[in-house]
N, C-alpha and C positions, 0 to 999 in steps of 0.2 A: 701243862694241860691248860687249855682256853675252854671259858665258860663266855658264853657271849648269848646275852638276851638282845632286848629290842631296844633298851635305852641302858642296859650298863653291861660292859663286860670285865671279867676277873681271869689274872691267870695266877694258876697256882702251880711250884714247884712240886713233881714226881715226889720229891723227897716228905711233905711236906702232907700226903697223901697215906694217909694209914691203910684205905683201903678203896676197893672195887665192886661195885653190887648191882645184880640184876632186881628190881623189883618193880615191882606192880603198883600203880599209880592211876587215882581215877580223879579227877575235876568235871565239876557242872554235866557228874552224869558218862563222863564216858572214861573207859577203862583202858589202859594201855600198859605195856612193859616198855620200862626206862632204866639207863643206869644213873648211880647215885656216887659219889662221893665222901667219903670220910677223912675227915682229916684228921690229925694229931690233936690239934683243940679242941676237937669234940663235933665242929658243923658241919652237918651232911651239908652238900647241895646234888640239887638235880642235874642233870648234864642239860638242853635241850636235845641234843641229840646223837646218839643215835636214839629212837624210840620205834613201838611196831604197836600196833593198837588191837586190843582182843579179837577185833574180825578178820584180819587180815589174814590173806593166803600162806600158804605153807612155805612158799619162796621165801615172802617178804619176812615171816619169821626166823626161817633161817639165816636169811641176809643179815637182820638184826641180829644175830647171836653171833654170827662169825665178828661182825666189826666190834660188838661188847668184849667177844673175846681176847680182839685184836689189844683193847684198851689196859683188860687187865692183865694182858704179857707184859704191854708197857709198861704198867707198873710196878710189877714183877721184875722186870728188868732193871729197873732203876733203882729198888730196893736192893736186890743182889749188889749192882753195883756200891751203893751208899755204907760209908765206912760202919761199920759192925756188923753186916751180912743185911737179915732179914728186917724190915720193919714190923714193931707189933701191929696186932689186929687192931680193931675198936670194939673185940669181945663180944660179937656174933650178933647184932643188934640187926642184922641186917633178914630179908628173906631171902632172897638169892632165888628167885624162882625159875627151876628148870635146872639146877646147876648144883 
């Protein structure tokens, strides 16, 4: 998985990834649904993107739920994969909104 902002980018191993989360993120006032990040050490990060912003039409919401969801099969997938079956949680710290 690539996390890539404006002046730095990180990628982190699937394995490496405890978990997948939809949540609700608001800055300087404006509200959006993003996904998030957890890893085994404990650091969430934000994705940049995919995100869909509280006003947006019923497409673009959908739009964004299908590719969120694309992400967490990914890693889903990788977990399955990774030697001992399942990866644990991060113990539900998350909202997961809509999901």
């Amino acid at each position: 998985m690539h996390v890539r902002r404006p002046f730095w980018r990180r990628t982190f191993e699937w394995q490496d990834i405890s978990d997948v989360t939809v949540e609700e993120h608001s800055s300087r006032g404006y509200g959006c649904v993003r996904v998030r990040l957890y890893r085994h050490d404990g650091g969430p990060r934000w994705l940049a993107a995919p995100y869909v912003g509280h006003r947006a039409s019923g497409a673009y919401f959908e739009e964004f739920c299908r590719q969120a969801d694309e992400i967490k099969a990914r890693r889903r997938a990788a977990a399955r994969n990774a030697v001992g079956g399942e990866t644990p949680s991060h113990g539900g710290r998350h909202n997961d909104v809509g999901r």
